[in-house]
LOTI-596644 format. One line per 3 residues: their letters; for each residue x, y, z of N, C-alpha, C. Coordinates in Angstrom, 3 decimals, decimal comma, m for minus. Layout:
N
a) X:Y:Z:X:Y:Z:X:Y:Z | ...;
***
This chain:
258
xxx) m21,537:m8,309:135,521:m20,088:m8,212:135,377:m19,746:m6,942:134,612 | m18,895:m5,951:135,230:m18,758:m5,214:134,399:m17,552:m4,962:133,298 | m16,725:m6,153:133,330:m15,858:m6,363:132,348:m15,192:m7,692:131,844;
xxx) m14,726:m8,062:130,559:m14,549:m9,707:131,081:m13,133:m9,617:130,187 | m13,060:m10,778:130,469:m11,460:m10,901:129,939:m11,149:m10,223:128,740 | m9,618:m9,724:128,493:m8,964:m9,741:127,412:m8,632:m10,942:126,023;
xxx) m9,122:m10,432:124,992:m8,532:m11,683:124,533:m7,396:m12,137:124,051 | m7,147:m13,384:123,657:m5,753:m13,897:123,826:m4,709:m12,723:123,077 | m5,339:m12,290:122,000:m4,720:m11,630:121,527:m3,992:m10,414:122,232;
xxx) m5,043:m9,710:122,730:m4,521:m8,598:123,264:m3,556:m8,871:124,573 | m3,586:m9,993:125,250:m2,804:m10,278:126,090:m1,662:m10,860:125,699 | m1,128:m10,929:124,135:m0,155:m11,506:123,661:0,116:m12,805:123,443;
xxx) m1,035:m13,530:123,863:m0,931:m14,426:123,628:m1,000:m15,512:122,309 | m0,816:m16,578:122,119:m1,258:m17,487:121,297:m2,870:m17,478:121,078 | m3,439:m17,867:119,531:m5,252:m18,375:120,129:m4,925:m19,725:120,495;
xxx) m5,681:m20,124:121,240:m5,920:m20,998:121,831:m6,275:m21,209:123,340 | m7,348:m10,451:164,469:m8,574:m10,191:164,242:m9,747:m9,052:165,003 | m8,242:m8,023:164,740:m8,243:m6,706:165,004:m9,026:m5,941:163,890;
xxx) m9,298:m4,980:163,669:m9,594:m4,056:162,857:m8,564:m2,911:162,654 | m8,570:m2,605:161,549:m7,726:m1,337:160,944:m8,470:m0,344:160,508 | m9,341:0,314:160,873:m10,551:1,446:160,598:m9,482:2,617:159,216;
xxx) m9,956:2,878:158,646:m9,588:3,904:157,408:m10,616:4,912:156,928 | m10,445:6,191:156,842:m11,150:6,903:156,387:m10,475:7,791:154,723 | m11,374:7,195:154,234:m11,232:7,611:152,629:m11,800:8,936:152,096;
xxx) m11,442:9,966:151,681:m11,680:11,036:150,710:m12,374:10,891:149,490 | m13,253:11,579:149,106:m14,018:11,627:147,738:m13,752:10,978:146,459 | m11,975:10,324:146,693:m11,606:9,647:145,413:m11,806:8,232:145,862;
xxx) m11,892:7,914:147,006:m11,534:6,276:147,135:m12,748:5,901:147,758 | m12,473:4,308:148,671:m13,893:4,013:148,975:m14,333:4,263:150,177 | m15,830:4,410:151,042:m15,944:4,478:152,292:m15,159:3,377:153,410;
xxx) m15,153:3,586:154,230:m14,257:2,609:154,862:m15,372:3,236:156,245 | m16,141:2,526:157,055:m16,953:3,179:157,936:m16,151:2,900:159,010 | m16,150:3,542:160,367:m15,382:3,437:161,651:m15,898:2,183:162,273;
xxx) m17,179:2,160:162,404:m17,801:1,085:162,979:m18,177:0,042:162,420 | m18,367:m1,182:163,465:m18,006:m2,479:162,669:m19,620:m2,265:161,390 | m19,913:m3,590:161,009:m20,759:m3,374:160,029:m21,565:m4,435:160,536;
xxx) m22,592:m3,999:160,411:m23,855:m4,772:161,073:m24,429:m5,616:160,181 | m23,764:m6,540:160,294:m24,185:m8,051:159,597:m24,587:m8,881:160,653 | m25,806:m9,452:160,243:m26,171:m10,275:161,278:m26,470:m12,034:160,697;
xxx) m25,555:m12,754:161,245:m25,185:m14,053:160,796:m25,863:m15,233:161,971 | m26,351:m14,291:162,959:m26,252:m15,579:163,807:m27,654:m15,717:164,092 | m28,287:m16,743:163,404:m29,801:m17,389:163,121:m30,228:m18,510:164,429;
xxx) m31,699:m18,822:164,145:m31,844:m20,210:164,835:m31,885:m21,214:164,041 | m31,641:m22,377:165,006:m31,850:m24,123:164,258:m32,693:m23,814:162,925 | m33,610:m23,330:162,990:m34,864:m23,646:161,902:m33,993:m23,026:160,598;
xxx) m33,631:m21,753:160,616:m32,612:m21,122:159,652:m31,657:m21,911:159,100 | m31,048:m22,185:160,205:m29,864:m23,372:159,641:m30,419:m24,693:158,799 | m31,393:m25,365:159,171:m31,855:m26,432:158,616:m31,788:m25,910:157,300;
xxx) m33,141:m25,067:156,880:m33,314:m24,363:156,144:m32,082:m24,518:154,947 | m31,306:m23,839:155,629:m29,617:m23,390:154,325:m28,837:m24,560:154,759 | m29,025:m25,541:154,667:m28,592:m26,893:154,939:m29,566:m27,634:153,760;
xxx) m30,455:m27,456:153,579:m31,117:m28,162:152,469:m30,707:m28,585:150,994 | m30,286:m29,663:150,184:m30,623:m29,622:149,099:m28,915:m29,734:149,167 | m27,844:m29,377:150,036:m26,422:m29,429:150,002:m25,634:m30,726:149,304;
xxx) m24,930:m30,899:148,565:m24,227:m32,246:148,017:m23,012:m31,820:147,090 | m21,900:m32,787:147,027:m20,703:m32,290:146,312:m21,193:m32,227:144,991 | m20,410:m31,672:144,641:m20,935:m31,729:143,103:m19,100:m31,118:142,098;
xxx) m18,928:m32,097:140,425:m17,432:m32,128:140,133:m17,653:m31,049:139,273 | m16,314:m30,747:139,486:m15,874:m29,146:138,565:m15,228:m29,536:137,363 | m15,489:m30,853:136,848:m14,432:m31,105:135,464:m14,818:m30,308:134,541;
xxx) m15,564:m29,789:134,056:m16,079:m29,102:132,903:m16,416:m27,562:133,277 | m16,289:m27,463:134,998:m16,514:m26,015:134,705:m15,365:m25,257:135,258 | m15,489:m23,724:134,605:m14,300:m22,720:134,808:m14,796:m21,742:135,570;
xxx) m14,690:m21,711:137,049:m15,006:m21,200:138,170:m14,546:m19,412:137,736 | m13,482:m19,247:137,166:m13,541:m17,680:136,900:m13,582:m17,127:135,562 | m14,581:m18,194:134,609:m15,170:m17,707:133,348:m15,376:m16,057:133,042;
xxx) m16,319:m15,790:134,389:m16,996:m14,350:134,671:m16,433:m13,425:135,539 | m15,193:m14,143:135,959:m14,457:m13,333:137,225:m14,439:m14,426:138,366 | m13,342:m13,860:139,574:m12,817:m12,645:139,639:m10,928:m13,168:138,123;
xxx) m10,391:m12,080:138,239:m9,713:m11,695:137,370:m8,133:m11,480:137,841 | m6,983:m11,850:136,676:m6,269:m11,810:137,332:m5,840:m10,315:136,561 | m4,706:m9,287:136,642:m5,006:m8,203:136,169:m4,544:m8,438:135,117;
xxx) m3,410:m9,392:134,289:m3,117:m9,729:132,735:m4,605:m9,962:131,964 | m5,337:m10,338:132,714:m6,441:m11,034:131,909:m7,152:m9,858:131,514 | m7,649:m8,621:132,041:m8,415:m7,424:131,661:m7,477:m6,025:131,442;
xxx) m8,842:m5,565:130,915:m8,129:m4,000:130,662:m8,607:m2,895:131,409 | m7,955:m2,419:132,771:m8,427:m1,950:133,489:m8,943:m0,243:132,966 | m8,235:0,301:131,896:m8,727:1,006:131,612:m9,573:1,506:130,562;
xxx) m9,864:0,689:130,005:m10,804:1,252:128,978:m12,641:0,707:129,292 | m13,136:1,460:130,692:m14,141:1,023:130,772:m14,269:2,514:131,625 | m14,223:3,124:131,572:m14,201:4,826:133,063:m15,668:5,127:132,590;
xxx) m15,843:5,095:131,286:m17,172:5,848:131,088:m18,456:4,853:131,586 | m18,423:3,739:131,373:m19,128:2,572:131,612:m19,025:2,518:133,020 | m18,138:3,014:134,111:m18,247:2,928:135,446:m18,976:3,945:135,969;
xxx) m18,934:5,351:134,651:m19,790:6,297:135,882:m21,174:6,302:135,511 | m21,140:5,939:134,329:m22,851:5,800:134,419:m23,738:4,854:135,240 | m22,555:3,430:136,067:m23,651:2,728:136,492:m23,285:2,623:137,706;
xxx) m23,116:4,186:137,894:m22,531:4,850:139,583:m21,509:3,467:140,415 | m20,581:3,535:139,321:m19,456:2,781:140,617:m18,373:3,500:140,284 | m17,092:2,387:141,248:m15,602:3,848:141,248:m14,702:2,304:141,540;
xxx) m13,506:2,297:140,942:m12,565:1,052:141,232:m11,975:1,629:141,992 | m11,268:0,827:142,940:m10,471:1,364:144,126:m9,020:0,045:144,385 | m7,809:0,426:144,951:m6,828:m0,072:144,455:m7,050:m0,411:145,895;
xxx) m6,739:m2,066:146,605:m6,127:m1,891:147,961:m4,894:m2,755:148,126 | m3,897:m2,005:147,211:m2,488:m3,346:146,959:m2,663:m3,584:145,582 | m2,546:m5,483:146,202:m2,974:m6,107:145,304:m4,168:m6,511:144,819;
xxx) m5,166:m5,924:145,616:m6,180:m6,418:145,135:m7,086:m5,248:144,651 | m7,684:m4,954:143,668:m8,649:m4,483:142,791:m10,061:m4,001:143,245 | m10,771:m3,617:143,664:m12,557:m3,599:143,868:m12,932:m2,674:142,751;
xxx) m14,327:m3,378:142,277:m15,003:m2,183:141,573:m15,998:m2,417:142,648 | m16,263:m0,400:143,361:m17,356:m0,791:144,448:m19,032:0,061:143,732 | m19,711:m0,362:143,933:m21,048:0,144:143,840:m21,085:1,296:144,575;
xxx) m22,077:2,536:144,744:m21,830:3,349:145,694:m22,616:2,686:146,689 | m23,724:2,123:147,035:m24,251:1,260:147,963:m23,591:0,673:148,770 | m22,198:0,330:147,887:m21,818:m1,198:149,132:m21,008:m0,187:150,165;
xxx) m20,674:m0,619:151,342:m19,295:m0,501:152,336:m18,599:m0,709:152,018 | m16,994:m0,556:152,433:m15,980:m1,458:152,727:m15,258:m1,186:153,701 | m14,804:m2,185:154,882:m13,566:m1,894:155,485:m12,688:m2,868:155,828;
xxx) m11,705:m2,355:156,196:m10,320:m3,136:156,250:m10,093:m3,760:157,317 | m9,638:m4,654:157,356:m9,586:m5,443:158,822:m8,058:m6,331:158,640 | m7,660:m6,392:159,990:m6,184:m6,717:160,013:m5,689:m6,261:161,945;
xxx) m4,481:m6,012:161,937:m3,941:m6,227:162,891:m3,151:m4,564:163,645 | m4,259:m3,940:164,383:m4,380:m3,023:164,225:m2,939:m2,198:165,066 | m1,936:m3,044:165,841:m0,549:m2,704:166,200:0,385:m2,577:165,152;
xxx) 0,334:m3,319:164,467:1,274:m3,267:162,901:0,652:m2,533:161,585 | m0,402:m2,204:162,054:m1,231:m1,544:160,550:m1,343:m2,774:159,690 | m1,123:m4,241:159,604:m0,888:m4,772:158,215:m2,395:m4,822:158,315;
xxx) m2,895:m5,040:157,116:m4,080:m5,189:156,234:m4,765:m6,859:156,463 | m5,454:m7,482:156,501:m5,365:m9,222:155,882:m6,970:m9,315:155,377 | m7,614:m8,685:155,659:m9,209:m8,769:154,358:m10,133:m7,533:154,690;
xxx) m10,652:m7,620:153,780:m11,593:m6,623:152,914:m12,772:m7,398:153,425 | m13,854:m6,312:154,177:m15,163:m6,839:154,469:m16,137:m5,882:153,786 | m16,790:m6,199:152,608:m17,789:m5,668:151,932:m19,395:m5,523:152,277;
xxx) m19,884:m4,823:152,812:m21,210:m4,682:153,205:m22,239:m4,132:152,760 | m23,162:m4,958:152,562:m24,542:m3,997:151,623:m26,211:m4,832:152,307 | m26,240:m3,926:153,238:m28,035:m4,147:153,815:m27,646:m4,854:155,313;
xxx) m28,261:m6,217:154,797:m27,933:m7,213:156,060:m26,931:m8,635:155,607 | m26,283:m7,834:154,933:m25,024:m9,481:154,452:m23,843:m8,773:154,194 | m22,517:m9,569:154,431:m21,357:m8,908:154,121:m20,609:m10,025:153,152;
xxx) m19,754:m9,718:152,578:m18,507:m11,009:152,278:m17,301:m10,055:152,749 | m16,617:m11,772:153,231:m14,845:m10,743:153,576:m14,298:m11,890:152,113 | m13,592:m10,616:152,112:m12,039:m11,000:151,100:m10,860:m11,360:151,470;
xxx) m10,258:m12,352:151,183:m8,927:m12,420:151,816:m7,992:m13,124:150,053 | m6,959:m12,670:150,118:m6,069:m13,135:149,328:m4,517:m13,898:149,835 | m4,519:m14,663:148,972:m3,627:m15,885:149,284:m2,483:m15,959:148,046;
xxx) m1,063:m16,578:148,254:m0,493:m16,985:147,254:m1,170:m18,277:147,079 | m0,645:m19,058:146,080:m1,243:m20,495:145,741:0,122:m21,137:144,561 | 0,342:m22,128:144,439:1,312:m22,838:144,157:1,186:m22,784:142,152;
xxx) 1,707:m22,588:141,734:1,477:m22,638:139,702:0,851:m23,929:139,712 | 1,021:m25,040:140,487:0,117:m26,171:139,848:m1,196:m26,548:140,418 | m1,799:m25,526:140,868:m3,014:m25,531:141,522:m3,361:m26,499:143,287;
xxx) m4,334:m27,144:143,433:m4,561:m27,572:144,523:m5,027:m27,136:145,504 | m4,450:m25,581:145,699:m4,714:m25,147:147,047:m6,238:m24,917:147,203 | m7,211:m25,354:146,255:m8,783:m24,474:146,844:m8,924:m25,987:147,597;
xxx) m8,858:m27,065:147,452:m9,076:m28,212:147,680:m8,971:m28,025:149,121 | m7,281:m28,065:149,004:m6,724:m28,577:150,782:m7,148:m27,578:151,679 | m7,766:m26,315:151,223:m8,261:m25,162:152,016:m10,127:m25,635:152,229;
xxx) m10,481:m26,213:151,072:m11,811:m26,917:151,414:m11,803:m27,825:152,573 | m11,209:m28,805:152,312:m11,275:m30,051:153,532:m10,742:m29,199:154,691 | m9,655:m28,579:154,891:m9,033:m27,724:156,557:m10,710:m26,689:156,967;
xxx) m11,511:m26,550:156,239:m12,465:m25,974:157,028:m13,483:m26,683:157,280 | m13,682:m27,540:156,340:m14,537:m28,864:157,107:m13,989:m29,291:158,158 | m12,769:m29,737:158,045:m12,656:m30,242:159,911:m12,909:m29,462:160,895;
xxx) m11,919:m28,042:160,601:m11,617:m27,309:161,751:m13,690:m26,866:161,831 | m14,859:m26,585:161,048:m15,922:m26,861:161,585:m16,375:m28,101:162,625 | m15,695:m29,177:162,132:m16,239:m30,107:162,861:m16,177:m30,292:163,981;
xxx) m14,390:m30,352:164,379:m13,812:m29,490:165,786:m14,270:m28,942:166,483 | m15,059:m27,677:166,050:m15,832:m26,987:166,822:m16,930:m27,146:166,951 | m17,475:m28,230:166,761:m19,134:m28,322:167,088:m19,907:m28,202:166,051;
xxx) m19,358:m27,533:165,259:m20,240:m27,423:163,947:m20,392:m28,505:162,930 | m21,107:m28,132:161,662:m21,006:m28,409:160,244:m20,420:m27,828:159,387 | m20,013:m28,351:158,294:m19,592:m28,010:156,952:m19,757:m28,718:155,842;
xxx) m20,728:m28,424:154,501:m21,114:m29,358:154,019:m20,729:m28,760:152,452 | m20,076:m29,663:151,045:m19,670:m29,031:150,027:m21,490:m29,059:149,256 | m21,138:m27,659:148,141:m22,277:m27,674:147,539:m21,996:m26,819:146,197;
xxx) m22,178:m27,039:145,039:m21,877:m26,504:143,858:m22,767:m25,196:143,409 | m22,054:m24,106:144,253:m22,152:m22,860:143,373:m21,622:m21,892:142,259 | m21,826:m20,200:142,620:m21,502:m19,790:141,152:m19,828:m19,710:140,871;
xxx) m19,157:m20,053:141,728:m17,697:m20,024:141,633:m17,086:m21,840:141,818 | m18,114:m22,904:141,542:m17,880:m23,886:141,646:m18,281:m24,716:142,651 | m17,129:m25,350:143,651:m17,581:m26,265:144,562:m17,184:m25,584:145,968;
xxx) m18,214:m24,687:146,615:m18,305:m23,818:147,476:m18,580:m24,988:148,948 | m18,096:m24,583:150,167:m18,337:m25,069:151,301:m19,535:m23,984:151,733 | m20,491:m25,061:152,858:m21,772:m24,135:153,720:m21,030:m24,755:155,358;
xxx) m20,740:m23,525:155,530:m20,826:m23,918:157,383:m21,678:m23,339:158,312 | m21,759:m24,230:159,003:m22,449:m23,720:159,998:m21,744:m24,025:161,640 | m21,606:m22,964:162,387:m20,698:m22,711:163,839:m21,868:m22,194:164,505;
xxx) m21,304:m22,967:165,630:m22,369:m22,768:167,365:m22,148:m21,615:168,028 | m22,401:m20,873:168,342:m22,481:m19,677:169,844:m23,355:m19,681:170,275 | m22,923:m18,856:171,452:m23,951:m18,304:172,204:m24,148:m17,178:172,533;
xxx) m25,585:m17,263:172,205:m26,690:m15,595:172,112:m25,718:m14,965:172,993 | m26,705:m13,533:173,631:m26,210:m12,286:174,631:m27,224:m13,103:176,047 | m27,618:m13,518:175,710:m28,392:m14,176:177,043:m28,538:m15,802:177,133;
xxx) m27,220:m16,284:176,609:m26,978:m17,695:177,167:m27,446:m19,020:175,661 | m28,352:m18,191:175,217:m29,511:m18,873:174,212:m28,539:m19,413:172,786 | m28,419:m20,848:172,235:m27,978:m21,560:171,276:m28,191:m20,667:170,096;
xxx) m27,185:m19,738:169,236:m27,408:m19,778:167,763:m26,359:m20,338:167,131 | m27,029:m20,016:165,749:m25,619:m20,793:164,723:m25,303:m19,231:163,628 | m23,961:m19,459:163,543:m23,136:m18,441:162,855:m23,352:m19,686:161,472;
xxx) m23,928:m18,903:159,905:m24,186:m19,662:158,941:m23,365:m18,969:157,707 | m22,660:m19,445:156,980:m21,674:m18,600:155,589:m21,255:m20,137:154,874 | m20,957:m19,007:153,736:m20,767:m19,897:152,775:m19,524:m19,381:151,897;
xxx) m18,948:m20,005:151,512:m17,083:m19,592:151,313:m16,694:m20,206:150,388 | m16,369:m19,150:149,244:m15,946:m19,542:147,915:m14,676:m19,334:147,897 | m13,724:m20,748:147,143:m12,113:m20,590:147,144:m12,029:m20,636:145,536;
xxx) m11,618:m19,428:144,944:m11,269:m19,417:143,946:m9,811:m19,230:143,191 | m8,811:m20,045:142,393:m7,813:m20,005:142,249:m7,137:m19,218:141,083 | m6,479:m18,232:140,606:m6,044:m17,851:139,633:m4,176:m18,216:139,359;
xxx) m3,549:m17,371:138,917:m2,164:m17,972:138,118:m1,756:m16,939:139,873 | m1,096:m18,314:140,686:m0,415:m17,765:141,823:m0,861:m17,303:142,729 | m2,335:m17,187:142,653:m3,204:m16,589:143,944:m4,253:m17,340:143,869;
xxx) m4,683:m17,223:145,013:m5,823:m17,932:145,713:m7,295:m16,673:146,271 | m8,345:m16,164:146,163:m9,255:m15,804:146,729:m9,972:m16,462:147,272 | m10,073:m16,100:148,793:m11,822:m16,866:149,772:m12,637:m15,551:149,847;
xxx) m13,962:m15,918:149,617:m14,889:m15,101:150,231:m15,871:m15,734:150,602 | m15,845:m15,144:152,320:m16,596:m15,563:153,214:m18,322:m15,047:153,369 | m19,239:m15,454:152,534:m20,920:m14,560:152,397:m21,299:m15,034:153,922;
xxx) m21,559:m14,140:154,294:m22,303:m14,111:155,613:m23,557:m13,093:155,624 | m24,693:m13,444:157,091:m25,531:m12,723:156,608:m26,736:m13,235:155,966 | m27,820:m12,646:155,606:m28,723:m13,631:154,881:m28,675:m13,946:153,594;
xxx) m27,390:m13,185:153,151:m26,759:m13,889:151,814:m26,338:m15,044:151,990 | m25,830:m15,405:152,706:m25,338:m16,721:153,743:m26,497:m18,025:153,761 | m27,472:m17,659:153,945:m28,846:m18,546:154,033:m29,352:m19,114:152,775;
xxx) m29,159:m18,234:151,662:m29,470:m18,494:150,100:m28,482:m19,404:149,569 | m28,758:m20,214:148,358:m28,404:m21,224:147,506:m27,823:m20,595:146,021 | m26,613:m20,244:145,508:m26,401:m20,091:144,545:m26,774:m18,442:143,998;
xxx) m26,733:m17,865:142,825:m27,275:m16,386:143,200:m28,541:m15,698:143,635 | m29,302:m16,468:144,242:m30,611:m15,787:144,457:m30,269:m14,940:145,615 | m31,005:m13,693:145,723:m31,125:m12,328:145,818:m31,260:m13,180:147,901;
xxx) m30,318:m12,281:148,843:m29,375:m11,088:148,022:m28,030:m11,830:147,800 | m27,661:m12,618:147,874:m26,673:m13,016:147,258:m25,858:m12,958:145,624 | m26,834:m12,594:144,840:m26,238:m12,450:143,770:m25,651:m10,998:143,766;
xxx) m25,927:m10,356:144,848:m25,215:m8,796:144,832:m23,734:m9,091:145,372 | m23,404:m10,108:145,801:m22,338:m10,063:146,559:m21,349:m11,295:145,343 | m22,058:m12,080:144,593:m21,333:m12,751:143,517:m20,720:m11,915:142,363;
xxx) m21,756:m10,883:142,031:m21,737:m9,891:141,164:m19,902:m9,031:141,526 | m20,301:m8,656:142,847:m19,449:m7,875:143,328:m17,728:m8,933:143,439 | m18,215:m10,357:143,844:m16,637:m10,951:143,785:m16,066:m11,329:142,583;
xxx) m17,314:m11,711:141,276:m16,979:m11,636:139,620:m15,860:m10,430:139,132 | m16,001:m9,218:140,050:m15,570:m8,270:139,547:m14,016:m7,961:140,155 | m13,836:m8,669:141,058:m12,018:m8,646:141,893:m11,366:m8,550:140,673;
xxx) m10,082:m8,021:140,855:m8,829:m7,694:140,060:m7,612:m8,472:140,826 | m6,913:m9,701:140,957:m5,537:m9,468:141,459:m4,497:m9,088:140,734 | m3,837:m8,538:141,416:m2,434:m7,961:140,690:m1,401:m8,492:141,879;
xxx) m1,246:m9,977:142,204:0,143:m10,216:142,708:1,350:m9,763:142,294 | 2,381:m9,670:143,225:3,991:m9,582:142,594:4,689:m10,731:142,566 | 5,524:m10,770:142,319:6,650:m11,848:142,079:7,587:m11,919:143,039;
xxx) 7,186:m11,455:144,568:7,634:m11,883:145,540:7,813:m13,468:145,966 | 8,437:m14,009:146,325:7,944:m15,474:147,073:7,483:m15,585:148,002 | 6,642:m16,622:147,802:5,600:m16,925:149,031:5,336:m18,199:148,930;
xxx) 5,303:m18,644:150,306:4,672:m20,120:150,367:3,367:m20,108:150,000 | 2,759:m21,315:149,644:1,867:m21,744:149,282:0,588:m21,318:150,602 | m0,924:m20,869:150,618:m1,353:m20,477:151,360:m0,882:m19,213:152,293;
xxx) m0,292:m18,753:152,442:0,254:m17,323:153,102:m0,606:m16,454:152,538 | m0,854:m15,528:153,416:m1,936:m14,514:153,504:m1,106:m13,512:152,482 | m1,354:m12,566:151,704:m1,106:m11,596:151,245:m1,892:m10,617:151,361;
xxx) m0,650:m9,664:151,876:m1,534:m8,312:152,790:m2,292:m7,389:151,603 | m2,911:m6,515:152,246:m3,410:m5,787:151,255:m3,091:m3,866:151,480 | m3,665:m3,433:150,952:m2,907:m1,907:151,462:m4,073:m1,080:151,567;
xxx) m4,108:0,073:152,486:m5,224:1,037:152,649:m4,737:2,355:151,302 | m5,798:2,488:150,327:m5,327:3,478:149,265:m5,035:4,720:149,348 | m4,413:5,039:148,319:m3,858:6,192:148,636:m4,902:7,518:148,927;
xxx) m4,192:8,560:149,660:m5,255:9,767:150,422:m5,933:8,858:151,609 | m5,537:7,989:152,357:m6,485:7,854:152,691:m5,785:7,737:154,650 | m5,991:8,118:154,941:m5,549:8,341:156,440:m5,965:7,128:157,358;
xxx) m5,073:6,342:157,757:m5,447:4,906:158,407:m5,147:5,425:160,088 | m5,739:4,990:161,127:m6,255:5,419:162,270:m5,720:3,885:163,066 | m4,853:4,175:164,156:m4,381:2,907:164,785:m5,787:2,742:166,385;
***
């Protein structure tokens, strides 16, 4: 993590499915033209495999964004620049939402490529990606729940599985979805999708990939926990229904390509 909350004090407080391709300049992040070669779609044996050991497990005692991700009251975005270049990363603004990127990882934007709007961030590093998507969410919480159970069904619907299992952001869903190969042949599309809630927003990230196959942070997955610990939201005080996508923006300098 490379930064963690403010404390109360300093925050004033009391104690107590198009693509949008972007090409970025030397200040912001890569955004590659071509899709990103994540490869998610395994055989039976794989799936069994990351199906193992799965069971609900209760969040009463734990605080899913102890370590992140962050809402932007909670940190201090600037007093860390020197601490970012020594451990070669660069924050990058897309809207509302925040990245600190590694120089390793990818990123590109994906959305609806007639309107330019934005709707998630797909992060890529080796052979695993996570997408980002941001959500409003209601002040009295709920929404990771009713967004848990709507993807268990809508898996089930389709042929698949979806099974809850307690990871590093809490009580994470594993799905697993049916296709078919390039030559007719049964695989399964396998991810695992963390809903995390802050004051008015909602984050999913979708690990796919053979980060996707792993249990909790073991490698490579902990590169991609590491990396969602570190989100920034900065919602506005627009209204929004509850669940509605909130777009995101391609940063500035940066020439977006229809």
């Amino acid at each position: 993590m490379i930064f963690g909350r403010k404390s109360r004090r300093a925050r004033g407080e009391a104690d107590t499915d198009d693509e949008v391709d972007a090409t970025l300049d030397d200040r912001e992040a890569d955004l590659p033209d071509d899709d990103p070669d994540v490869d998610s779609d395994v055989d039976s044996d794989a799936v069994e495999a990351a199906g193992d050991g799965v069971e609900e497990h209760a969040e009463d005692d734990f605080d899913p964004r102890a370590d992140g991700p962050f809402d932007h009251e909670e940190v201090d975005l600037d007093s860390d620049e020197a601490e970012l270049a020594a451990l070669q990363v660069r924050r990058v603004a897309f809207g509302p939402l925040i990245v600190t990127q590694p120089h390793d990882l990818r990123l590109q934007l994906q959305g609806d490529q007639k309107t330019n709007a934005v709707y998630t961030l797909l992060a890529h590093h080796e052979n695993s990606g996570l997408e980002v998507a941001l959500f409003a969410a209601p002040r009295s919480g709920g929404l990771a729940q009713e967004l848990r159970e709507d993807i268990v069904e809508e898996a089930t619907q389709a042929g698949g599985s979806a099974e809850l299992a307690f990871g590093p952001f809490g009580t994470e869903v594993r799905r697993v979805l049916p296709l078919n190969g390039p030559e007719g042949e049964q695989l399964f599309h396998v991810s695992r999708i963390w809903l995390v809630e802050g004051p008015r927003w909602l984050l999913r990230g979708t690990l796919m990939g053979q980060a996707g196959l792993v249990e909790g942070e073991k490698p490579p997955a902990d590169f991609f926990v590491e990396f969602f610990r570190n989100l920034v939201v900065r919602r506005d005080d627009a209204p929004r229904s509850p669940g509605e996508i909130i777009q995101l923006a391609v940063p500035e300098g940066t020439i977006a390509r229809g």
